[in-house]
C-alpha positions in Angstrom: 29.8 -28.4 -1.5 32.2 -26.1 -4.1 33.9 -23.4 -1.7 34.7 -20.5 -3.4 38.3 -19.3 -3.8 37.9 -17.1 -0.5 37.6 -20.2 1.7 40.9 -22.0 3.1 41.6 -25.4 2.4 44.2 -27.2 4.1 45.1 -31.0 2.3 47.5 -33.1 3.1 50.0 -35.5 0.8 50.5 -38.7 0.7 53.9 -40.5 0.6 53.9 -42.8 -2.4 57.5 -43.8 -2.2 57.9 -44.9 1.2 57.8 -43.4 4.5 59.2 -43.4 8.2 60.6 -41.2 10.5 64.3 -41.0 9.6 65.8 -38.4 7.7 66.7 -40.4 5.5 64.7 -42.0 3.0 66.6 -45.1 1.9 66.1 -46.4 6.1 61.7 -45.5 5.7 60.6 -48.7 5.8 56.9 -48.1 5.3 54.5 -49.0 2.3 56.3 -51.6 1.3 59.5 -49.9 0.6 63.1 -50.6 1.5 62.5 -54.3 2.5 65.8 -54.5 4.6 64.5 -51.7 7.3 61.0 -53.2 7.5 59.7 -53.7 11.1 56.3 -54.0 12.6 53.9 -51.4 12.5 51.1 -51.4 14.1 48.2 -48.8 12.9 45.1 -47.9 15.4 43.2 -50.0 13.4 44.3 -53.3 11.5 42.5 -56.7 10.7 44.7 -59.3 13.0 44.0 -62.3 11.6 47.4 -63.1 10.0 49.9 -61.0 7.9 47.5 -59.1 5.6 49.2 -55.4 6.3 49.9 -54.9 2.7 51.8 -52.3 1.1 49.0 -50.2 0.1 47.7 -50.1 3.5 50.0 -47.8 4.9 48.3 -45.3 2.5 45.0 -46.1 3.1 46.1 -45.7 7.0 47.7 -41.6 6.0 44.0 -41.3 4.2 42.0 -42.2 6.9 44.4 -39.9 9.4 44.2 -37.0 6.8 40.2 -37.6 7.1 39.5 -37.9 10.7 42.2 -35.4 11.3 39.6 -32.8 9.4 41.9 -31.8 6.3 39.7 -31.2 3.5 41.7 -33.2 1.2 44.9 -35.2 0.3 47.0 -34.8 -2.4 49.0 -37.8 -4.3 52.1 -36.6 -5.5 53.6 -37.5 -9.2 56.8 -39.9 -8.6 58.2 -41.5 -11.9 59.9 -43.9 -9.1 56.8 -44.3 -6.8 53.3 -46.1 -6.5 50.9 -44.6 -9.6 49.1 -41.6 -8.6 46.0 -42.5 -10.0 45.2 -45.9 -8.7 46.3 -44.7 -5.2 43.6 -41.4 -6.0 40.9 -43.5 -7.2 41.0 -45.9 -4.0 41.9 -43.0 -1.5 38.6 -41.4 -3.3 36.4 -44.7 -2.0 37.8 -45.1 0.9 36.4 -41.6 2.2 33.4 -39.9 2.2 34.4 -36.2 2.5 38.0 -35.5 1.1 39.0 -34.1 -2.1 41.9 -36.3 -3.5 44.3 -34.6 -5.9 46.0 -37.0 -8.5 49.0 -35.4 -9.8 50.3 -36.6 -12.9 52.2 -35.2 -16.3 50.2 -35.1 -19.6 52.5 -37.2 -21.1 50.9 -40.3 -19.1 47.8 -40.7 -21.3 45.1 -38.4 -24.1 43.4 -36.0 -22.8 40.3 -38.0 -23.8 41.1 -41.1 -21.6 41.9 -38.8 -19.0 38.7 -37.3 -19.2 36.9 -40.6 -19.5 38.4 -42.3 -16.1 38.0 -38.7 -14.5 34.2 -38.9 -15.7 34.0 -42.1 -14.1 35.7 -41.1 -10.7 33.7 -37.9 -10.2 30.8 -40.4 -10.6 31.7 -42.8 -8.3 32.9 -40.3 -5.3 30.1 -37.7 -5.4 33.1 -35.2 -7.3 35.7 -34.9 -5.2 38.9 -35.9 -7.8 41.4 -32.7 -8.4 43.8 -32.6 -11.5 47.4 -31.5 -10.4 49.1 -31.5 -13.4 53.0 -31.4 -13.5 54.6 -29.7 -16.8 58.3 -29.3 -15.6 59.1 -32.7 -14.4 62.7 -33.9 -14.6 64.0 -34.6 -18.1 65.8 -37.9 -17.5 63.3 -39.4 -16.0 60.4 -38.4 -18.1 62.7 -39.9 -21.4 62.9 -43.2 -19.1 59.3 -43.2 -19.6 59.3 -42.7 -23.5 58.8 -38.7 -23.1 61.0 -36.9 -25.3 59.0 -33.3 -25.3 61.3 -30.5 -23.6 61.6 -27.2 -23.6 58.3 -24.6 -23.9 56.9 -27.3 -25.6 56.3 -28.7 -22.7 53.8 -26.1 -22.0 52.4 -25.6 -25.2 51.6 -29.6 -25.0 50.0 -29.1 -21.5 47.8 -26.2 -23.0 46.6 -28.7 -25.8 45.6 -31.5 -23.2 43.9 -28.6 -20.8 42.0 -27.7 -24.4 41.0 -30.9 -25.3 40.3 -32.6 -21.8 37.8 -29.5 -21.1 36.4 -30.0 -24.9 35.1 -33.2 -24.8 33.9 -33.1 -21.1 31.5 -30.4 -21.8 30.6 -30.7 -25.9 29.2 -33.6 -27.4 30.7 -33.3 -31.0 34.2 -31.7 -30.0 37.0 -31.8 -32.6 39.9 -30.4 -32.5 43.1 -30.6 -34.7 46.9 -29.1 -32.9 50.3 -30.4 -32.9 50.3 -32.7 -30.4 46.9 -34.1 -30.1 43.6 -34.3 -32.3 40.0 -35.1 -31.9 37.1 -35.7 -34.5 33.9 -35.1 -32.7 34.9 -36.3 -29.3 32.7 -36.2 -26.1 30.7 -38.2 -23.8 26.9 -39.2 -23.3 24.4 -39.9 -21.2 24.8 -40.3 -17.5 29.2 -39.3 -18.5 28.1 -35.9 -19.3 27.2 -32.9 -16.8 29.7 -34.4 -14.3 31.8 -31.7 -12.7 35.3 -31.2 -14.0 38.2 -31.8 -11.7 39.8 -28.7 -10.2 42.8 -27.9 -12.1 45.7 -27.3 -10.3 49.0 -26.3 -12.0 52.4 -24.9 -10.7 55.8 -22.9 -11.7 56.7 -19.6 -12.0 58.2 -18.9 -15.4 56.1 -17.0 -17.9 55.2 -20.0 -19.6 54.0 -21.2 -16.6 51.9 -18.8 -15.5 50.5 -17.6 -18.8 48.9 -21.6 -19.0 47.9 -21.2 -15.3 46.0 -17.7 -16.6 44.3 -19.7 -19.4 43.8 -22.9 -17.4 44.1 -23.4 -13.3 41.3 -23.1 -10.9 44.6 -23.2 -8.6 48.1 -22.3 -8.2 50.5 -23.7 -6.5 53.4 -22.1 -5.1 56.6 -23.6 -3.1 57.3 -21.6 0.1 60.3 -19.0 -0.3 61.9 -17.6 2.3 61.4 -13.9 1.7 57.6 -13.3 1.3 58.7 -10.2 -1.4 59.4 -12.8 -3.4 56.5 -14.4 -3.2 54.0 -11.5 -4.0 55.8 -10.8 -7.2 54.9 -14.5 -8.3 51.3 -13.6 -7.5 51.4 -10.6 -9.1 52.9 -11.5 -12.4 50.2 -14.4 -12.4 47.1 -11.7 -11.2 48.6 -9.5 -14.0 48.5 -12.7 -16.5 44.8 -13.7 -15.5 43.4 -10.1 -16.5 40.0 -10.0 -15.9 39.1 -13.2 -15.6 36.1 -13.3 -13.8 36.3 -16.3 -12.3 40.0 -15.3 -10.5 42.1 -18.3 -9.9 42.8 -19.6 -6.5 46.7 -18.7 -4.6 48.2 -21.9 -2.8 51.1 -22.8 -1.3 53.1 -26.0 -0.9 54.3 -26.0 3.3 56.3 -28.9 4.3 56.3 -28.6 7.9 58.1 -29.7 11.5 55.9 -28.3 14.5 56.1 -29.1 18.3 54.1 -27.1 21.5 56.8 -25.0 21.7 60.5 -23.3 19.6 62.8 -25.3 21.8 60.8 -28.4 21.3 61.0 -28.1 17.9 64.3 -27.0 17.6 65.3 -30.1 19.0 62.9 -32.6 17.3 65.0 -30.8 14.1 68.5 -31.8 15.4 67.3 -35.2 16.0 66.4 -36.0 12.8 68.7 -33.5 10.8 72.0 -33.9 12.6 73.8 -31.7 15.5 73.3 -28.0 14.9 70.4 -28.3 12.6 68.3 -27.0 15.6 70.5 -24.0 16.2 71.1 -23.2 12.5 66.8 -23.0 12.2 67.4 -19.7 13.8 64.2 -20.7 16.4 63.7 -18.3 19.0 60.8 -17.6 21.3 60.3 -14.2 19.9 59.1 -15.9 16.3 58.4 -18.9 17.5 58.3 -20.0 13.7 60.6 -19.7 10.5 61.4 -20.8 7.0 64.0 -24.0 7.5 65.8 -25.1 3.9 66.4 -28.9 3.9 63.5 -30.3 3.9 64.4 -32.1 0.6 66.9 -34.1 2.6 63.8 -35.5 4.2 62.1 -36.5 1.1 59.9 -33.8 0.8 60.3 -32.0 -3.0 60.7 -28.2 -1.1 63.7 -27.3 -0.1 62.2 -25.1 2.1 59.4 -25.0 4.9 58.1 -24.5 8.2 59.7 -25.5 12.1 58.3 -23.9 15.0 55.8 -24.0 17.3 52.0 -24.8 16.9 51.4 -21.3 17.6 53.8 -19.7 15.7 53.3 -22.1 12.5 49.5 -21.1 12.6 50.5 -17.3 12.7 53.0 -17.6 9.6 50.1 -19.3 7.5 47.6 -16.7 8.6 49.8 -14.5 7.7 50.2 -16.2 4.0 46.3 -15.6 4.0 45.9 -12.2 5.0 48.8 -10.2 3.4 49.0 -12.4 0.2 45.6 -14.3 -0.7 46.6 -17.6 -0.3 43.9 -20.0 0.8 44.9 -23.2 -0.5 47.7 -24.7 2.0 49.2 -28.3 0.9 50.8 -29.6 3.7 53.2 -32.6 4.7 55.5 -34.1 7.4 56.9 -37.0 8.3 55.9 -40.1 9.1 52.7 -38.8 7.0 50.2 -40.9 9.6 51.6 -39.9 13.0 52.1 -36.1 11.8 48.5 -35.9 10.1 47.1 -36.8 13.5 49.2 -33.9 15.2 48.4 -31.1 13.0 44.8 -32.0 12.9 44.4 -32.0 16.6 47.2 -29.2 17.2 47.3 -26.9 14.1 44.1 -26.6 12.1 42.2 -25.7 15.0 44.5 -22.5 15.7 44.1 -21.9 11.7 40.5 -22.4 11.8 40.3 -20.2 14.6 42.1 -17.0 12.3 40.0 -17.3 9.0 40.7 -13.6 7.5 37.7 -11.7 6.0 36.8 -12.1 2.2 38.2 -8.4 1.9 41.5 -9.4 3.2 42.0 -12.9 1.7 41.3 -11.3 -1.8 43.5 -8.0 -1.4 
């Protein structure tokens, strides 16, 4: 079932580059990564006939959490230095029934026609549940590492081409197109390849150039959190004013990384564990808020600086708060260790946002 932009979504990411519950990321010693911290792990569910916990499993065990846990979908993050996004996607994608998967990639990985083609395929083979999130303004150095040498606005200019011609051939037959960085002569696909659904594009930045392709392109955008919410609704606003009249809007969401306990204190303190002495004090957690905007979450591998600590109450109240004052109904979410904390949220958390869904009127104001 499509939801309409109104509807919230909460998905969940998945760790492709290691995972654990220290701070820091060089000690994580699951997927397969850092061999010199690896111990046993033991999921809820595991073949035990011999050693055959590979290091995909761990990411088949955060998909399977995300999915019982009742997000509607997980997102697989673009890391130059961590397992491919797409092959993790596509077997995330059969593995369940009901999720949306999100591969995130850059357009400098392949054509926008072989992207289309192995998107055709997946949207055939899990029922349409594959999301593009595509990543313009990756680092520099390590894009050139991977024989990318476009910079600059070109970057975006590039991105609009691939958008252009991925959207082409999907839905013509005979679709050429000639522009500086890519061509096709009477491109498309046949048959039981055409009339699939195209992926939901999801794009993210806040410079001109990046909104002015989301205006022309996303079905979503994707925000990181920033502390003063002002700042926020001027980013929406400069992409609302970009959009025009689109009529078929484009959908507001937010990137959340997140620490929540039953309670501030509890919190506060699973922070200064894991961050160092102090960390829970300098969070500013109080039982008045219950909840606030903590930067440092990058020093637990997450890519946002900032995000969420608090309480499962006070978390639920900041994000309904997201919804109702500034539209945003797509939340994508993470924590660490990605397994343990999908299981919490889901049984803790998405009830209590569930239970606050804000009117159509409200989430589109």
């Amino acid at each position: 079932m499509t939801r309409t932009h109104h509807e919230p979504e909460y998905h969940w990411a998945v760790p492709v580059a290691g995972d654990g519950r220290e701070a820091n990321p060089a000690h994580w010693p699951r997927g397969g990564w850092n061999p010199a911290e690896q111990r046993t792990f033991r999921p809820a569910f595991r073949d035990e006939r011999g050693d055959r916990f590979g290091a995909f499993d761990y990411l088949s065990a955060v998909g399977r959490a995300a999915d019982v846990a009742g997000f509607d979908g997980v997102t697989v993050p673009y890391d130059p230095a961590g397992e491919d996004s797409w092959i993790t996607a596509g077997t995330l994608l059969r593995e369940s029934r009901w999720l949306r998967v999100g591969a995130e990639f850059h357009p400098a990985f392949a054509t926008p026609v072989y992207a289309a083609k192995l998107s055709v395929t997946l949207q055939r083979f899990t029922d349409a549940r594959l999301d593009w999130h595509v990543v313009v303004d990756a680092d520099e150095t390590a894009q050139r590492a991977l024989g990318d040498f476009v910079t600059g606005d070109d970057r975006y200019a590039r991105a609009d081409e691939f958008l252009t011609v991925a959207r082409g051939v999907w839905h013509e037959r005979a679709f050429s197109y000639e522009g500086r960085f890519h061509q096709v002569v009477a491109g498309g696909f046949f048959g039981p390849l055409s009339g699939v659904p195209f992926p939901r594009v999801h794009l993210t930045g806040t410079s001109d150039a990046a909104l002015a392709l989301s205006a022309k392109h996303a079905d979503v955008h994707v925000f990181g959190l920033d502390a003063d919410p002002a700042v926020l609704a001027g980013h929406i606003a400069r992409l609302r004013a970009a959009a025009g009249a689109r009529r078929d809007g484009i959908g507001i969401g937010l990137r959340v990384p997140l620490l929540v306990r039953e309670d501030a204190n509890e919190a506060a303190e699973a922070l200064t564990r894991r961050a160092g002495t102090g960390a829970g004090t300098g969070a500013g957690l109080s039982a008045a808020d219950n909840a606030v905007v903590w930067h440092g979450f990058d020093a637990f591998g997450h890519r946002d600086t900032a995000g969420l600590v608090g309480s499962y109450d006070g978390v639920a109240a900041r994000l309904a708060e997201y919804r109702e004052t500034l539209g945003i109904t797509r939340f994508f979410l993470a924590a660490r260790p990605a397994a343990e904390e999908a299981y919490r949220i889901g049984e803790h958390l998405l009830p209590r946002l569930h239970a606050a869904v804000p009117t159509p009127a409200k989430a589109s104001a």
